[in-house]
C-alpha positions in Angstrom: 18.6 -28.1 -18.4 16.5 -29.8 -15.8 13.3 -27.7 -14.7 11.3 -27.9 -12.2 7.5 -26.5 -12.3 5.6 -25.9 -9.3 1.6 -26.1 -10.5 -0.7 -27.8 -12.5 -3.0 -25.2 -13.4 -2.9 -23.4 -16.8 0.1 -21.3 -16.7 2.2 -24.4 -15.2 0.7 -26.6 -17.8 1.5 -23.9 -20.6 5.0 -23.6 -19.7 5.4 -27.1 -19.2 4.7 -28.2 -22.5 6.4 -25.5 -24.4 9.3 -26.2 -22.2 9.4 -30.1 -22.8 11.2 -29.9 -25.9 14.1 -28.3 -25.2 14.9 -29.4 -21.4 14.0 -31.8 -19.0 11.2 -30.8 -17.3 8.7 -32.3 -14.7 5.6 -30.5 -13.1 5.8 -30.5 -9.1 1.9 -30.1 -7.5 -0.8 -31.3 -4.9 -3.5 -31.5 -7.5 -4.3 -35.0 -7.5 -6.2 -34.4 -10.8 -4.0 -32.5 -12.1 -1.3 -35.0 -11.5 -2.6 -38.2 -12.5 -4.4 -36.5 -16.0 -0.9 -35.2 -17.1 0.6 -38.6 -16.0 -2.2 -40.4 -18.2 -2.3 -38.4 -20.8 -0.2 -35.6 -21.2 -0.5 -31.8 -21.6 -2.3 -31.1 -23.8 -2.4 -27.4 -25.3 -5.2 -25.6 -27.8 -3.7 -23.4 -29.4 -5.3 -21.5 -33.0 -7.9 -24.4 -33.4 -5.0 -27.2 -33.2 -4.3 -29.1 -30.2 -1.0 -30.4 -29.1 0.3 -32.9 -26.7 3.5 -33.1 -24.6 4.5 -35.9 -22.3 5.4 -34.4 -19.5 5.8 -36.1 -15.9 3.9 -34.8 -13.1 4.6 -35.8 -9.1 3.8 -34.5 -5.5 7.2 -35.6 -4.6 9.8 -33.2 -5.1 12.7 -35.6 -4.6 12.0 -37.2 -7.3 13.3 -34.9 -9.8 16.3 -33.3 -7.6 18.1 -31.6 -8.5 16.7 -29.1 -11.0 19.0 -26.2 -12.3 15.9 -24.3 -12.5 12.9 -24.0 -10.6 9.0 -21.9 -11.8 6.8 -21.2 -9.7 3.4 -20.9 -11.2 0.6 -21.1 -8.6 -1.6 -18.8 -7.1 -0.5 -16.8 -4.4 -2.2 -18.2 -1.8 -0.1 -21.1 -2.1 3.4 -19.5 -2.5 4.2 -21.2 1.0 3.9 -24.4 -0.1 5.7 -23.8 -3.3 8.3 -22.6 -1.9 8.9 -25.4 0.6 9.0 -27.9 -2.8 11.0 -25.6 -4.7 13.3 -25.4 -1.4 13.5 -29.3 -1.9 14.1 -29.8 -5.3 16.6 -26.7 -6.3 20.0 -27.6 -7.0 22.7 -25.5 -4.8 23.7 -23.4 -8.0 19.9 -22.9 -9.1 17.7 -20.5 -9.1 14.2 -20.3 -8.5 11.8 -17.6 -10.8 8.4 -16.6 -9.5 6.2 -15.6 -12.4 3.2 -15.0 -10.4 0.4 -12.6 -9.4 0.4 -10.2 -6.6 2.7 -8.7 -3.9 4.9 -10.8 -1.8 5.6 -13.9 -3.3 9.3 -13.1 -3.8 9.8 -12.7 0.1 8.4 -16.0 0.8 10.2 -17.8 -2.2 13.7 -16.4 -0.4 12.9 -17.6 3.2 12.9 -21.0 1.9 15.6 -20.7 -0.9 17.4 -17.9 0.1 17.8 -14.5 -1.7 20.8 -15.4 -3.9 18.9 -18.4 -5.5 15.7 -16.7 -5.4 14.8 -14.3 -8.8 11.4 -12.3 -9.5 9.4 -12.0 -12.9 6.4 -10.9 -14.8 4.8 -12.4 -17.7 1.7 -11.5 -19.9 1.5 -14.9 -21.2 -2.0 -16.4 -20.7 -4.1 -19.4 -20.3 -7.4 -21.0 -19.3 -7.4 -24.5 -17.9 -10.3 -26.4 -19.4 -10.1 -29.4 -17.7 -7.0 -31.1 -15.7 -3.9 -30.9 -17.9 -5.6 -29.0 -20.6 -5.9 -25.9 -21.6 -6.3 -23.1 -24.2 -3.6 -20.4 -24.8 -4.4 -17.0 -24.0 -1.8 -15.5 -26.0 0.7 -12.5 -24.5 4.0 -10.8 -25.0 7.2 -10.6 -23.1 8.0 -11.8 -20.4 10.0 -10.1 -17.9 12.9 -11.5 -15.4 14.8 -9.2 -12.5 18.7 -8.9 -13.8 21.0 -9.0 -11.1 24.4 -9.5 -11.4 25.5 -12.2 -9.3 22.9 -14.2 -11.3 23.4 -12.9 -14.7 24.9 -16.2 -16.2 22.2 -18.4 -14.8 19.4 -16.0 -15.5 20.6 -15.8 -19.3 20.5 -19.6 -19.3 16.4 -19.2 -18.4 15.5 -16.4 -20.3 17.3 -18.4 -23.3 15.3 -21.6 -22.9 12.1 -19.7 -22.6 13.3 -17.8 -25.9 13.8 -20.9 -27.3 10.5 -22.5 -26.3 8.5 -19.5 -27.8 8.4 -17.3 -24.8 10.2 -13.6 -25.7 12.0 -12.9 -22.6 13.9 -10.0 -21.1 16.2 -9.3 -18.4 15.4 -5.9 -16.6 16.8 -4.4 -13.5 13.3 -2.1 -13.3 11.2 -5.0 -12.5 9.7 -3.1 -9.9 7.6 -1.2 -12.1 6.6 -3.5 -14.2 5.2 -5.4 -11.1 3.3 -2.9 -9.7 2.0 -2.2 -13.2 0.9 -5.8 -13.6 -0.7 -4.9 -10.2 -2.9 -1.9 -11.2 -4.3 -3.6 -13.8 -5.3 -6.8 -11.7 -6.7 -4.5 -9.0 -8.9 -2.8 -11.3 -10.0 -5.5 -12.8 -10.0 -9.1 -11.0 -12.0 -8.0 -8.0 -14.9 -6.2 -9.8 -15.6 -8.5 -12.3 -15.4 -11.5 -9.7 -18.1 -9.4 -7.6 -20.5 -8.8 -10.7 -19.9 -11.7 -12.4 -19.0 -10.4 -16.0 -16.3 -10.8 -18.6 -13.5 -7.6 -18.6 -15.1 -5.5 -21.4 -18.4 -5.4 -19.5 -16.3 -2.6 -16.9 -16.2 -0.3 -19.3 -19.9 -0.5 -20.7 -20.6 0.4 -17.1 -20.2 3.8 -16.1 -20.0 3.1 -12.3 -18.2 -0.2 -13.0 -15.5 2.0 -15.1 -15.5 4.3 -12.3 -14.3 2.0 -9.7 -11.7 0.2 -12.2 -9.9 3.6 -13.2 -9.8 4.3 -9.7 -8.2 1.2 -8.4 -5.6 1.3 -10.8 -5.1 4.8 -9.8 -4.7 4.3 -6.4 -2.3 1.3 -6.6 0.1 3.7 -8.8 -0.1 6.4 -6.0 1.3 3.8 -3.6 4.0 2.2 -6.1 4.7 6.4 -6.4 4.9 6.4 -2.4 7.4 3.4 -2.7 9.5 5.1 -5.2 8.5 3.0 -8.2 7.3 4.3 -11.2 5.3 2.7 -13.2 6.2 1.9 -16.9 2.5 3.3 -18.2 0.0 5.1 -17.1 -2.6 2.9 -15.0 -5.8 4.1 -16.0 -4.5 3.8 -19.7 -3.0 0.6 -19.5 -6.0 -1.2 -17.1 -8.5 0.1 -19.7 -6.4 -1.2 -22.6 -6.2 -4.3 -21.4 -10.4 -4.7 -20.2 -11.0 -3.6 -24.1 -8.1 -6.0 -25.3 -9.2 -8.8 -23.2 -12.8 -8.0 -23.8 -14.7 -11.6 -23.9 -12.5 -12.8 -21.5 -13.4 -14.0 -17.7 -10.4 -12.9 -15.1 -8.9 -15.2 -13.3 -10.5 -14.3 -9.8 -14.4 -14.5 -11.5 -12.9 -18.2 -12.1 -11.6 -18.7 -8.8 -15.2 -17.6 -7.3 -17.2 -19.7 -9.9 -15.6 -22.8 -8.8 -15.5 -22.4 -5.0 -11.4 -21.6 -5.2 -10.0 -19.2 -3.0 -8.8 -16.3 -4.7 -5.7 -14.2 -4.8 -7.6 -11.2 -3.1 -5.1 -10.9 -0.5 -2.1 -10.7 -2.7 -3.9 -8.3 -5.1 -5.9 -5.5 -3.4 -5.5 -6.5 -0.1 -1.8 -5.9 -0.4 -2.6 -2.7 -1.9 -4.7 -1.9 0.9 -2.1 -2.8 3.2 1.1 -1.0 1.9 -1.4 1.9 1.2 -1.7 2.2 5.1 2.0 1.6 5.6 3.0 4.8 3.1 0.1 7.3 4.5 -2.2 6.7 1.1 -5.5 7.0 0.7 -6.6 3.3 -0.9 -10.6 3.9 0.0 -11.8 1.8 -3.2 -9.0 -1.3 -3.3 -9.9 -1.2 0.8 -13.4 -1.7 -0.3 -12.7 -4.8 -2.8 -10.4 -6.6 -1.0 -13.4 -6.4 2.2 -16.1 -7.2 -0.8 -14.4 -10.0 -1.9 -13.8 -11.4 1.7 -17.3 -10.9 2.4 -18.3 -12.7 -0.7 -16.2 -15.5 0.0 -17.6 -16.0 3.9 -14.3 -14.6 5.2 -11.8 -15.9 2.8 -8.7 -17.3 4.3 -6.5 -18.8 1.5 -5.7 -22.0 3.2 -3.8 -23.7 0.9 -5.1 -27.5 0.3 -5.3 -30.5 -2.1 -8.7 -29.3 -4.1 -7.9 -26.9 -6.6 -4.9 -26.5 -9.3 -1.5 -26.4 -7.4 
């Protein structure tokens, strides 16, 4: 199978190389580091104190690799628009193209360009830190989750095989949906907080007030997934409390994003929450607050999408 992958970051270099052996796959960005490091040397993945190398081509030009049976997009959400013009470029007629990534509204965008019978939603938990341009060191996770429909069954099947095969256990759900929004509550309570106090996950629940806020923004998104219909496939405050003890030392991606000048995935994150919370008649007073927080932090943030960061 030919695949397409739309990032250089961590998660696109993770996939990448666990994907090389079994298909054909080339890594789509605008990263010029990103590029010309996997180009030069490959991706290379730590992984239970060994590290391993794949060769796997990297380009900016998406017409170089046309026409892929599959396309993965794995960039932030501020730069779905983007993505989704290359994956637009490079999908074959009879592809599809999967979002794995953060946040609300990536799917929309992704079927603008491709169209909504080539275009296919998914979570993961599979994680990843990017050390330096085209390295990185796994984060571990579990499944990972694709949106069955049946139009697409055959196709999809073909995916979630090849990620099966390429050690990534993978599902085919027609609840998506909550599995999203659960995703959601736990970056909501999380991401933001940590960004704004500058400490690893487990440090929320040391802190009373810090707790406070988490358990509440996690709350809050599952009253307006609730609202929408969706129910979510845990608990929020149990799950978003699990994971900041599970994922204790770790640094989220948003304190990364801030650390190095990025722009973050606010919008897509609490933002959206903020938003839809509006929409349904919901009281959202404390993802309101960190999605304005985080703005302010960031001088205004805007998300423009550009050249300088992993993409």
């Amino acid at each position: 199978m030919r695949v397409a992958i739309i990032g250089t970051g961590a998660l696109a270099c993770l996939f990448g190389a666990r994907l090389a052996a079994h298909a054909q796959v080339c890594l789509l960005g605008s990263w010029p580091q990103g590029i010309a490091a996997i180009n030069k040397r490959g991706i290379c993945v730590e992984a239970d104190g060994a590290v391993e190398t794949a060769r796997v081509p990297a380009s900016s030009d998406a017409g170089q690799f046309a026409p892929a049976a599959a396309v993965l997009l794995l960039v932030k959400s501020w730069q779905t628009e983007r993505a989704a013009r290359m994956a637009a470029a490079v999908l074959a007629p009879d592809g599809l193209a999967v979002t794995l990534q953060n946040g609300l509204g990536n799917l929309q965008k992704l079927a603008e360009r491709v169209g909504p019978e080539r275009a296919v939603a998914g979570v993961t938990t599979q994680g990843a830190a990017l050390l330096a341009p085209g390295h990185v060191r796994y984060g571990g996770g579990g499944d990972t989750h694709l949106a069955l429909r049946e139009r697409t069954r055959g196709r999809l099947q073909q995916v979630a095989e090849l990620f099966e095969t390429a050690g990534f256990p993978t599902l085919l759900t027609g609840a998506l949906d909550g599995l999203l929004w659960g995703k959601l509550a736990v970056s909501a309570g999380i991401n933001a907080l940590t960004a704004l106090l500058g400490i690893p996950n487990g440090e929320l629940l040391a802190r009373p007030d810090a707790s406070e806020l988490m358990l509440a923004a996690a709350r809050e998104t599952e009253s307006v997934a609730a609202a929408l219909g969706i129910e979510l496939s845990s608990e929020a405050a149990e799950r978003v409390r699990a994971v900041a003890e599970s994922t204790a030392g770790n640094h989220s991606s948003m304190l990364q994003d801030m650390r190095r000048g990025a722009p973050t995935e606010i919008e897509a994150i609490n933002c959206a929450i903020a938003r839809e919370a509006a929409r349904q008649g919901v009281p959202a007073p404390v993802n309101d607050l960190l999605c304005k927080l985080v703005r302010a932090a960031r001088g205004g943030e805007n998300n423009h999408d550009n050249s300088q960061h992993p993409a």
